[in-house]
C-alpha positions as CSV (number, residue, x, y, z in Angstrom):
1,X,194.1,-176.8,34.4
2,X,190.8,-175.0,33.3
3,X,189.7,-174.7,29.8
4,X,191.4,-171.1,29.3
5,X,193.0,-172.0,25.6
6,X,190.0,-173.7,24.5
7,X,187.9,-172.2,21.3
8,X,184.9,-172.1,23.7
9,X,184.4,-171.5,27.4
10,X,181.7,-171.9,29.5
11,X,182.2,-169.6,32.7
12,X,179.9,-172.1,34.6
13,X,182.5,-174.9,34.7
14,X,185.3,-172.8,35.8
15,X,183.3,-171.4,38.7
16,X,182.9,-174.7,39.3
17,X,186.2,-175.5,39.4
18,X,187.5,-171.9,41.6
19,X,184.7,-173.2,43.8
20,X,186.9,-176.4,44.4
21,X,190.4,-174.8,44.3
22,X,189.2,-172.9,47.1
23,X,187.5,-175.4,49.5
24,X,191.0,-177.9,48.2
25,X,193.7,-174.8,49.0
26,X,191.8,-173.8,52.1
27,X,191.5,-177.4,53.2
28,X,195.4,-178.1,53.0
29,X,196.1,-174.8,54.4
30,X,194.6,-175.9,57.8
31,X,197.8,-178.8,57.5
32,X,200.8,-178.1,59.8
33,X,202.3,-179.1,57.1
34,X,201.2,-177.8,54.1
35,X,203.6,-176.7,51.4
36,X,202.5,-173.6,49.5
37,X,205.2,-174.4,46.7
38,X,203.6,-178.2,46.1
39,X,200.3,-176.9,45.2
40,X,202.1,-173.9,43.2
41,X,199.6,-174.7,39.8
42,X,196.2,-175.1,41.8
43,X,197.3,-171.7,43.5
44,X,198.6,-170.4,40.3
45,X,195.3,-171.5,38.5
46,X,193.2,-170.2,41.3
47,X,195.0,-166.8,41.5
48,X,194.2,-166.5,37.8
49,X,190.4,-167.7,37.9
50,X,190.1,-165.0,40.7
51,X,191.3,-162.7,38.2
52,X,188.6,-163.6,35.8
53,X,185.9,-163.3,37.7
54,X,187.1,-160.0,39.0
55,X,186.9,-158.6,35.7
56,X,183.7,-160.4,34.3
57,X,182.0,-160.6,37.4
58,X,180.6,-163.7,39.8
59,X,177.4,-165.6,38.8
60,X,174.1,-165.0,40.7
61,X,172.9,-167.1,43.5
62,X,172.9,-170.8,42.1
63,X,176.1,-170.0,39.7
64,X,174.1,-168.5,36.9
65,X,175.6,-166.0,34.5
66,X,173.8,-163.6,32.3
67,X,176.1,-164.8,29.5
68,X,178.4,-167.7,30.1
69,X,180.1,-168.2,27.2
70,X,183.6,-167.2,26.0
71,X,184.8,-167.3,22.3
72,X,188.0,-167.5,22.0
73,X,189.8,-164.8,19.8
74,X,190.5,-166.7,16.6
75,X,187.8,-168.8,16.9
76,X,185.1,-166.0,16.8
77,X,184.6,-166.2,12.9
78,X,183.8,-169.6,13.0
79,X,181.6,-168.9,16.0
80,X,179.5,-166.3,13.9
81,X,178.9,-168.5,10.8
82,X,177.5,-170.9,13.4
83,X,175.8,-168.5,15.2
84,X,174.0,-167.3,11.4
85,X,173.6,-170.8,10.2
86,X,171.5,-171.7,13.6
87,X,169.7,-168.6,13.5
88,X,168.7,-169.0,10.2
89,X,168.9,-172.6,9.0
90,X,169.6,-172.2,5.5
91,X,173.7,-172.5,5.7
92,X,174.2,-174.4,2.2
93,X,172.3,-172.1,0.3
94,X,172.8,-168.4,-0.6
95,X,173.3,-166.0,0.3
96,X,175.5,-168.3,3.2
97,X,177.6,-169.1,0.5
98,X,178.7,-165.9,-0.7
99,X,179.4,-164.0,3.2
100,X,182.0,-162.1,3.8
101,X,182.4,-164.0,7.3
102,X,185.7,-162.2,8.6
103,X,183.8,-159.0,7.3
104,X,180.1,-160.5,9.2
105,X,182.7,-161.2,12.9
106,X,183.8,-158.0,13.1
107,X,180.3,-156.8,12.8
108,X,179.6,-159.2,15.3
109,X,182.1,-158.5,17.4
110,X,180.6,-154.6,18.3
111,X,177.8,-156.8,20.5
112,X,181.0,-158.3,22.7
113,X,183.4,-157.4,25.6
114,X,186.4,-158.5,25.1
115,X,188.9,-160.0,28.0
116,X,192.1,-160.8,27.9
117,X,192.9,-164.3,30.3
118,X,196.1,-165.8,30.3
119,X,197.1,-164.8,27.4
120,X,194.4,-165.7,25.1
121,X,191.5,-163.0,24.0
122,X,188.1,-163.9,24.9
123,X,184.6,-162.2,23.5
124,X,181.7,-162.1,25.6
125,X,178.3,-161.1,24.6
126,X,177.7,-157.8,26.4
């Protein structure tokens, strides 16, 4: 299955991998006697990556996106005090050390789309 569930997607690899569900599906569809119900989770899986990129859209010619990455819902504090600490380098020091980071992601937060996939929330930088 695709990394939907984990804390961080990256929308390249599961283009990637609709890319091959498709060209697998439509290549054991051509078989006289292809089964729909034995590949029921590659179609399931498939159906649901279509789905995604539906609602955030395909990548450009050569599979690039404008923003690839997907934080998952209750990851996204954590995600911000990474994000701060990169930007500014200093994370064991103040004022790091006396954040508000709940308060700092849902500041955050206002910059992302939000998508629901399978069941999990998902922020993207808009």
């Amino acid at each position: 299955m695709s990394q939907i569930g984990n804390d961080i997607v990256d929308l390249r690899d599961l283009w990637k991998r609709y890319e091959e569900l498709n060209e697998e599906l439509d290549t054991e569809a051509q078989e006289p006697e292809f089964d729909a119900g034995d590949w029921h989770e590659e179609i399931t899986e498939r159906d649901m990556l279509r789905e995604l990129f539906e609602e955030v859209g395909a990548p450009f010619t050569g599979g690039e996106f404008d923003e690839p990455t997907l934080i998952l819902e209750s990851y996204f504090e954590r995600y911000a005090q990474d994000l701060a600490e990169e930007l500014y380098e200093v994370a064991d020091h103040w004022p790091f050390t006396c954040i508000d980071w709940s308060q700092a992601a849902e500041e955050l937060k206002t910059d992302y789309t939000t998508y629901e996939i399978d069941g999990y929330t998902y922020y993207q930088r808009a």
